[in-house]
C-alpha positions in Angstrom: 0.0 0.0 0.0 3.1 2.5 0.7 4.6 1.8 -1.9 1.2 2.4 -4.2 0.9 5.5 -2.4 4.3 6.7 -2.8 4.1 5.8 -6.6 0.6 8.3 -6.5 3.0 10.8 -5.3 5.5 10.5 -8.0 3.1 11.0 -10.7 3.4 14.5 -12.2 0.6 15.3 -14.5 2.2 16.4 -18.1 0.8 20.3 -19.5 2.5 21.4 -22.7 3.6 24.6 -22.1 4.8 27.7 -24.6 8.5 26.2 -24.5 7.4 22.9 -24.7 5.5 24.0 -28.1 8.1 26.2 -29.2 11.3 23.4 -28.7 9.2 21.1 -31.0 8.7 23.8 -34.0 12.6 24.3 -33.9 13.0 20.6 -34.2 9.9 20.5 -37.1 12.2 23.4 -38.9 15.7 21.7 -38.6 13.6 18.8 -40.6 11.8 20.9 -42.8 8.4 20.2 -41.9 6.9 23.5 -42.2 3.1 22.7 -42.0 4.5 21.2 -38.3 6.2 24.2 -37.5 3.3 26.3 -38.4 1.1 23.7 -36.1 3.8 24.1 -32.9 4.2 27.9 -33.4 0.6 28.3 -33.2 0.1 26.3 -30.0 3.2 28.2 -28.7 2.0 32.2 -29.2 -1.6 30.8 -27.5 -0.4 29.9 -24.2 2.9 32.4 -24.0 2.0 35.5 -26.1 4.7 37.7 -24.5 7.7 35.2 -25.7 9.8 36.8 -27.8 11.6 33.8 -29.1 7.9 32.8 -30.5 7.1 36.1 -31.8 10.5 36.5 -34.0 10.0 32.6 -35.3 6.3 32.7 -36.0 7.2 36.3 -37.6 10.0 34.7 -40.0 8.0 31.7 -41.1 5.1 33.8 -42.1 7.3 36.3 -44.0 8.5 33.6 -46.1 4.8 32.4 -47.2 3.8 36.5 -47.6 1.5 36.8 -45.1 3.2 40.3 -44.4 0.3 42.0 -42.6 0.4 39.0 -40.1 4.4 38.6 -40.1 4.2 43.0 -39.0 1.4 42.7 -36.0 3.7 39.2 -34.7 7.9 41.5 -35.1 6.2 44.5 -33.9 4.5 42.6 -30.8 8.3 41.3 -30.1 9.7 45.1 -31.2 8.1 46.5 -28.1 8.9 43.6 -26.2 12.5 44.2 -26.8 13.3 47.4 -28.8 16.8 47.1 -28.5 16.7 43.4 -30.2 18.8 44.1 -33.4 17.5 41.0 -35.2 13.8 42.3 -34.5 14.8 45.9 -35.6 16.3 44.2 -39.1 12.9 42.0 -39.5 10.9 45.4 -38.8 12.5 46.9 -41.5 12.1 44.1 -43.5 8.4 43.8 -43.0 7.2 47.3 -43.0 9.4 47.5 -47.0 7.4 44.4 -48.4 4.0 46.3 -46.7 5.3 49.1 -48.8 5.5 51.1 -45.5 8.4 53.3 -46.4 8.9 55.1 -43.8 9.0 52.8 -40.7 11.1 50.8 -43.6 13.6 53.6 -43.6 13.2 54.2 -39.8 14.2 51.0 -38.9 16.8 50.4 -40.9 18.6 52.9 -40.2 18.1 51.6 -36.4 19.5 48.8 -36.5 22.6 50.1 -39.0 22.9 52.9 -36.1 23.3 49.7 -33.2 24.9 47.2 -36.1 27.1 48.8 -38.5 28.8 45.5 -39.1 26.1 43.3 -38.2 24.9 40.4 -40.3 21.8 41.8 -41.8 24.2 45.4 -42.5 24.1 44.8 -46.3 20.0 43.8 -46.5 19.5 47.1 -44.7 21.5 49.1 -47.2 19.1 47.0 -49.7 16.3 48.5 -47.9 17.7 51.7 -48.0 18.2 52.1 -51.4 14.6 50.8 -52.1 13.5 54.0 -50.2 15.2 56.2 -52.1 12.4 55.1 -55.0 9.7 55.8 -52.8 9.4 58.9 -51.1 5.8 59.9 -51.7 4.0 59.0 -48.7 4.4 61.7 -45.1 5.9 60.0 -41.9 2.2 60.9 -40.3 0.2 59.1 -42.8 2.7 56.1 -42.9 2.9 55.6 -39.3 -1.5 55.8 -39.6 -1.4 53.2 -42.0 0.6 51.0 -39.7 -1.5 51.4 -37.0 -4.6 50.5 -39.2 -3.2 47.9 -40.4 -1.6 46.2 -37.2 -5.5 46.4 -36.0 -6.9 45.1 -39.0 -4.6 42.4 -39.0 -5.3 41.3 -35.6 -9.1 41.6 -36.0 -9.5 39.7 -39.2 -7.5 36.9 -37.7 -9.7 37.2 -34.5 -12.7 36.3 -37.0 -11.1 34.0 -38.6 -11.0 32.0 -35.1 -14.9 32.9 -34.4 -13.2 35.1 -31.3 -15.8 37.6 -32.7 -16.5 40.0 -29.0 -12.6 40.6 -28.9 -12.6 41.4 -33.0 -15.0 44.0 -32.3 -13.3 45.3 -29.5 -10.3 46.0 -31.7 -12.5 47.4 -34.1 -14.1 49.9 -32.1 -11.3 51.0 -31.0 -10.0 51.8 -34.3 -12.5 53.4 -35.4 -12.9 55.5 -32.4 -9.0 56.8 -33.1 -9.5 56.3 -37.0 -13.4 58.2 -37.7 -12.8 57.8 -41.1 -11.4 53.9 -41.7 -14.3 53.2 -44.1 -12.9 48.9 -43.9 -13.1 49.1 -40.0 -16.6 49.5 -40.4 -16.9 47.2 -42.8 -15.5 44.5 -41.2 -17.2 45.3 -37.9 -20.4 44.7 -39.3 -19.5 41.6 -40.4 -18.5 40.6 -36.7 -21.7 41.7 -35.5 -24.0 39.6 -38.1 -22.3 36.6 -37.0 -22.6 37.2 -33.3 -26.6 37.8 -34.2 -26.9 41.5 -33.9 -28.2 42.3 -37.3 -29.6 45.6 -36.5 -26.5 46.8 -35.1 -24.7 45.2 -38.5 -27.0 46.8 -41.0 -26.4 50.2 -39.2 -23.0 50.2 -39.6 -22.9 49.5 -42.9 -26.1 52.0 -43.6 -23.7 54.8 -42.1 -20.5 53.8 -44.3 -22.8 54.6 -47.2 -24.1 57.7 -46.1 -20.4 59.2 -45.3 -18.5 57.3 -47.9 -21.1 57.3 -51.1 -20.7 54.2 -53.0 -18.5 52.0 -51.2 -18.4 49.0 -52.5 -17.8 46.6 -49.6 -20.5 47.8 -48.1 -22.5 47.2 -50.2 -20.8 43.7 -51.2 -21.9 43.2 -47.7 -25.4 44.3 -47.9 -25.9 41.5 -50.6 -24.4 38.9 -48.6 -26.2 39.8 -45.6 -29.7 39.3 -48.0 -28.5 36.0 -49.1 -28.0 34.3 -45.4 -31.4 36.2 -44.4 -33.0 35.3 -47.7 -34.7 38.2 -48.4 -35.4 38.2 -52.1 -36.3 41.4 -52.7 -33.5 43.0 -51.7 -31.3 40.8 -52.6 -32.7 41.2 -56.3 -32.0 45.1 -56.1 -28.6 44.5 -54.9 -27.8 42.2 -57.6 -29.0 44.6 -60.2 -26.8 47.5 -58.4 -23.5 45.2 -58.3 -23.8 44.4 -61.7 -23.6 47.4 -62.8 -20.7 48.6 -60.9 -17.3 48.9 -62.9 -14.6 48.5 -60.6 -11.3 49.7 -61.3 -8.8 48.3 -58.6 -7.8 44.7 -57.7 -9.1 45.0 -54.0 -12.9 46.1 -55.1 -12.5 43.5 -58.0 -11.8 41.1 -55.7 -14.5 41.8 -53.4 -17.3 42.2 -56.0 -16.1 39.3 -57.4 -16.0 36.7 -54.5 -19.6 38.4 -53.4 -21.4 37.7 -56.9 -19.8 34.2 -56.7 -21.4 33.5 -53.5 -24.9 34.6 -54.6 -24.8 32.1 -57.3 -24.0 35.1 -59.5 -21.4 33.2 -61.2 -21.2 34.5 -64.8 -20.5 37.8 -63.4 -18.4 37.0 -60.8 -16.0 35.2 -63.4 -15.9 38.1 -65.7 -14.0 40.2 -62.8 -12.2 37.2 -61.2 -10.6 36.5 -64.9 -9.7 39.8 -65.0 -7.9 39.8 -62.5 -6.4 36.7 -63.3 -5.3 37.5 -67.0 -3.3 40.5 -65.4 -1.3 38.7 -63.4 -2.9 39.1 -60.1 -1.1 36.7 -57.7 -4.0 35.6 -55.1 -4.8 34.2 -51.6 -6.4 31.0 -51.5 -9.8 32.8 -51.6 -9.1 34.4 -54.7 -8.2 30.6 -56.4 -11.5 29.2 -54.4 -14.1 31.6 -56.2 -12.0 31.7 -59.3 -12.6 28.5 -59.9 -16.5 28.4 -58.2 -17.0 31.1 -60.7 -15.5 29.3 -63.8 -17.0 25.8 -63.4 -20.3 27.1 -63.3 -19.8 29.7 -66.2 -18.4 26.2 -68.7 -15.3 27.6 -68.3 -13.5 23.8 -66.8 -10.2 24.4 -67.9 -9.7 27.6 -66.3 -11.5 25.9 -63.0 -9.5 22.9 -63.1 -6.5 25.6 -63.4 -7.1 27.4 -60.2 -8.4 24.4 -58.5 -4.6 22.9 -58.9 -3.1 26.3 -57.7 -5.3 26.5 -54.5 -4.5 23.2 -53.6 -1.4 24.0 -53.8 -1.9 26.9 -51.5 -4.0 24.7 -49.2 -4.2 21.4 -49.8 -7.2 21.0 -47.0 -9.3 21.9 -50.1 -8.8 18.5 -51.6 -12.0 16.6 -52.7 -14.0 20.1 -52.5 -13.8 20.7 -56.5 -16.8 21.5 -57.4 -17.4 18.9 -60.4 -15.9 16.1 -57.9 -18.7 17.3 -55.9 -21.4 17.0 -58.4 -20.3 13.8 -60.2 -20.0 11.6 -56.2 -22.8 9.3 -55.8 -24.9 9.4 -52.4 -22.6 6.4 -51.1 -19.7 8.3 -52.0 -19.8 11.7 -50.6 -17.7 12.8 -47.6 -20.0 14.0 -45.0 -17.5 16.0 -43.2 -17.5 18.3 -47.1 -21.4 18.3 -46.8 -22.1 21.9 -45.7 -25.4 21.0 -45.7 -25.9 18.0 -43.9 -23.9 19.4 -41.6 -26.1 22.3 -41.0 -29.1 20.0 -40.7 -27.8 17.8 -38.5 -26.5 20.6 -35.8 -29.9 22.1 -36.3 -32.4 18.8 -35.6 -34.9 18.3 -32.9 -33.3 15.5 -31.3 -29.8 15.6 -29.3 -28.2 12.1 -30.9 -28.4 14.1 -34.4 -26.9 17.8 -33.1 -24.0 15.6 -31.3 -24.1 13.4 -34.8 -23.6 16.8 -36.5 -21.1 18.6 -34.1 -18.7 15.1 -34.9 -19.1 15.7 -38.3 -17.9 19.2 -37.7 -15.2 18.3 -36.1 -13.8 16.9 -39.1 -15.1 19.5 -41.1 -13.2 21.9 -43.6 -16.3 24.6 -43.5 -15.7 24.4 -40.2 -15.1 27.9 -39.6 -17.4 29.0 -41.8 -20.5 27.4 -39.8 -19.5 28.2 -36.0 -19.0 31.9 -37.6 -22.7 32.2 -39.4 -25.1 34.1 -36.6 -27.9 31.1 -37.3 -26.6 28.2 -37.6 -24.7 27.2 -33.8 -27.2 28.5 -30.8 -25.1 27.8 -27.8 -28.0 28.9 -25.4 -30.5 26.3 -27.0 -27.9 23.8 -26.0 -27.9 21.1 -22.9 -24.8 20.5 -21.4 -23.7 17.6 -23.5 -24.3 19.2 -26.6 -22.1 22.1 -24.8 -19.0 19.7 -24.4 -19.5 18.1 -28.2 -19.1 21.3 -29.7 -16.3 22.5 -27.7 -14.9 18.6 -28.6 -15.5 19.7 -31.9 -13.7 23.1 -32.4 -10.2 21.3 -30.6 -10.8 22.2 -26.9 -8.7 19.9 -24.9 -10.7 18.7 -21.9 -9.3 18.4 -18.3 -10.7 15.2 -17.5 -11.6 16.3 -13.9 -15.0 15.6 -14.0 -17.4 12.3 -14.5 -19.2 14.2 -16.8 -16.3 15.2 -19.4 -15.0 11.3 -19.4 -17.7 9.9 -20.1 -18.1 12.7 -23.2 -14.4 12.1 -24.5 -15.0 8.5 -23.9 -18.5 8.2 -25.9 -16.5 10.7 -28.9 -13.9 7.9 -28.8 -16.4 5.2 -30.1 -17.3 7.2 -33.1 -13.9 7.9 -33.8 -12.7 4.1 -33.7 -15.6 3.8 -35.6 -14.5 6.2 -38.3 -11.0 4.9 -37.9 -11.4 1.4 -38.8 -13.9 2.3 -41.6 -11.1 4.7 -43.3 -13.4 7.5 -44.8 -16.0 9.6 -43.2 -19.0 8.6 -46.3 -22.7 7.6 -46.5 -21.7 4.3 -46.1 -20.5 5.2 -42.0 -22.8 7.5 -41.1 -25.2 4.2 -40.7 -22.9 2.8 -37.8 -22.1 6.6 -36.6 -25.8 7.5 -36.7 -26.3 4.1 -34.8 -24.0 4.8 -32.0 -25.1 8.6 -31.5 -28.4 7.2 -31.2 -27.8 4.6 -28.9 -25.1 6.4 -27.0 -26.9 9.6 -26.2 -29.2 7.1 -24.4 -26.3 5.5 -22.7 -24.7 9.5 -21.4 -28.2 9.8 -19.9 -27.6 6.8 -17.7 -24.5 7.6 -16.7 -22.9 4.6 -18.8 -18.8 4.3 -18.1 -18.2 3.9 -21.9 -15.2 1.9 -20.5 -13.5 0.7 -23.2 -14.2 2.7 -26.3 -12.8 0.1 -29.1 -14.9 -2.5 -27.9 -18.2 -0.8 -28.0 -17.2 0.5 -31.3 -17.1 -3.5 -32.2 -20.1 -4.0 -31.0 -22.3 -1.5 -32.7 -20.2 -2.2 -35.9 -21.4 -5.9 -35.7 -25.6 -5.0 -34.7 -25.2 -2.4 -37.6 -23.4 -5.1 -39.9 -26.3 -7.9 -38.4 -29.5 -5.8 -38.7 -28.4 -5.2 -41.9 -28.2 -9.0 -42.9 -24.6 -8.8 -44.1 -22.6 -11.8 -43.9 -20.3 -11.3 -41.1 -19.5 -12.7 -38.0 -18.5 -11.9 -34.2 -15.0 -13.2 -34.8 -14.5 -10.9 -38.0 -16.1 -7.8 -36.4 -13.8 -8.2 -33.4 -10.4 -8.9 -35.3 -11.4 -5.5 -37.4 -11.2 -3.6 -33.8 -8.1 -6.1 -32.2 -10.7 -7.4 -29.8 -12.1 -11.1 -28.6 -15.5 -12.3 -29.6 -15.8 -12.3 -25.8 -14.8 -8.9 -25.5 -17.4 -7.9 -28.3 -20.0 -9.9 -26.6 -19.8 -8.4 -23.2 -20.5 -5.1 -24.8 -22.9 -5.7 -27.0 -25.0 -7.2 -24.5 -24.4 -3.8 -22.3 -25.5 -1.7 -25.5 -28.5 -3.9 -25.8 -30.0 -2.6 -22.7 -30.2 1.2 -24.4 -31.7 0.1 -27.8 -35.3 1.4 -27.6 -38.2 -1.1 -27.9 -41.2 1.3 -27.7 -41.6 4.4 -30.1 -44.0 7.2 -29.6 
């Protein structure tokens, strides 16, 4: 018994910290496994924002894929950390030139050659300085403004981008409150408030953008997509008419008209601009590529859609298997339910808990993950129980603390329906059968307080009834060597899960 006791004692429970997180991004990088490093980096800035270490890495890696606006909030967040940093002076410098933000380019660089006149980034700095030289249009208070702006804009679109929509607006308002007159502030803090359900407050904003900035065309844009969620015809028609009709001249409102006429199903349109774009040279983010091709597909234009299908993926390859004539051409069997937006949707949305837990696994899994947690009708937290609390949170990556009854049996009931989506390889028509099985009979089995005690098995068992009522030709001994199990094993279980199948319907 001491000795038991004493073991207890030498237990030490294992939390990954920022270090932890940020030790295995360096290792990911000295293999070259980017999309790792990305992963760790992440996880690392989360739980130890201040680290400077962090900051300057994360910074770096997303320089080198472009993603400057990001790459400037992360180097500036380690600048005033540690102003006197020479490396984070250099990267600064570095930054704000490829943002086209001459003067904190010039600024900076002429930092760090003042603290490093010999240092190893002496010559890139001279680089930068020379670039200058070229572009001397823009006054010091107007470029130190357009940092600020975009700093916040940065932080708040990423902020959306994780449904984080209350702090988003936060940073929004504030801007606005400093900035009167930053017409996209607006714009995007209108979004943020659709999504969190506040439509009035949304349709304000944007009705005051047009009445101070005539004809802006993201407001509008956003008008029309705001009619399409709400499905009100009518305006929506009017809108449509009024877009059409618009001749854009820059990339940005080309972009944006674009992308909005694509997702109204406005796709002939929508292509016109797009291809524009496109035929110029215009080197896109993976949206661009998405409603390129969206656009083209639907307009009989394949080649061009087959064209900027290839490039998205390889921009990002979770797209895979979402073309939109792979889409079409899958039979019912075939179809990945996680890509089914609107199954999905249904599911999350039915009367009965074992389909909203059904559909919040589905989610899980889901690459319109995002874009379903961030639409204002779709995921109603206060409808919820607590069960269907804990799925979702399961479902957007929160990592539970296993301290109470209530979250082991969840994580334990989730683990049947991922052995069960394990064994069966692909997430298609052809699962959702056993999965819709085991929600069914499991959400019976939470009610009672069931231990779920050893997922695998149970996953065998309902596997087998499924495979049984179904009058395929298999066996206990098959079904159990599929899930590394004894018939015995499977038995047990099966006999447990009996007691929750219902007998009597309404």
């Amino acid at each position: 018994m001491e000795n038991k006791e004493q073991r207890k004692e030498n237990i030490v429970s294992f939390v990954p910290t920022g270090d932890y997180y940020y030790n295995k991004a360096v290792k990911a990088l000295e293999k070259e496994q980017i999309d790792k490093a990305y992963k760790y980096l992440k996880r690392a800035v989360e739980l130890n924002p201040d680290d400077v270490r962090v900051l300057t890495q994360y910074g770096l890696l997303e320089i080198e894929a472009q993603n400057y606006e990001h790459a400037y909030e992360l180097i500036h967040t380690a600048y005033s950390l540690e102003p006197s940093n020479a490396e984070i002076i250099f990267l600064l410098a570095d930054v704000s030139g490829c943002l086209g933000l001459i003067h904190d380019a010039q600024k900076y660089a002429e930092q760090y050659l003042a603290q490093e006149p010999e240092g190893i980034y002496a010559l890139d700095a001279y680089e930068i300085l020379d670039f200058v030289e070229f572009e001397q249009d823009l006054s010091e208070d107007v470029d130190e403004q357009d940092a600020e702006k975009l700093i916040a804009q940065e932080k708040a679109r990423r902020l959306m981008e994780q449904g984080a929509f209350p702090k988003a607006i936060e940073v929004l308002e504030q801007l606005i409150e400093k900035f009167p007159d930053a017409w996209p502030a607006y714009n995007n803090l209108s979004l943020a408030y659709f999504y969190i359900g506040e439509k009035e407050h949304a349709y304000a904003l944007l009705k005051q953008v047009l009445r101070e900035n005539h004809g802006n065309l993201h407001a509008l844009c956003n008008l029309a997509v705001f009619a399409y969620y709400e499905r009100e015809e009518e305006e929506l028609e009017g809108l449509t008419a009024l877009l059409k009709k618009i001749q854009p001249y820059d990339w940005e409102n080309r972009y944006k008209l674009g992308a909005t006429l694509a997702l109204i199903g406005e796709y002939k349109v929508a292509y016109k601009w797009l291809r524009s774009m496109h035929k110029r040279g215009y080197d896109g983010d993976p949206g661009f590529y998405y409603w390129l091709a969206q656009s083209a597909y639907f307009s009989e234009q394949e080649e061009v859609a087959q064209a900027a299908w290839k490039t998205l993926l390889a921009l990002d390859p979770s797209k895979e298997g979402l073309e939109p004539w792979h889409m079409n051409s899958l039979t019912l069997g075939e179809q990945a339910l996680e890509k089914n937006r609107e199954l999905i949707i249904e599911k999350i949305n039915s009367n009965y808990t074992s389909d909203r837990l059904f559909g919040f696994f589905i989610l899980k899994h889901s690459p319109h993950k995002q874009e379903i947690i961030a639409h204002p009708k779709w995921i109603n937290i206060e409808q919820y129980n607590e069960t269907e609390k804990l799925c979702l949170a399961y479902a957007l990556g929160h990592e539970f603390s296993m301290q109470t009854e209530a979250e082991k049996g969840l994580v334990r009931f989730l683990e049947v329906a991922e052995r069960l989506f394990e064994t069966r390889n692909q997430l298609n028509y052809a699962t959702a059968s056993a999965l819709q099985l085991w929600f069914s009979i499991g959400e019976l089995a939470l009610r009672s307080s069931y231990a779920f005690k050893n997922p695998v098995a149970i996953a065998a068992a309902i596997d087998y009834m499924l495979q049984s009522a179904l009058g395929d030709n298999v066996t206990k001994k098959q079904c159990a060597e599929n899930y590394h199990v004894s018939v015995a094993t499977l038995t047990k279980y099966m006999n447990e899960l009996l007691a929750f199948v219902p007998t009597e319907f309404e």
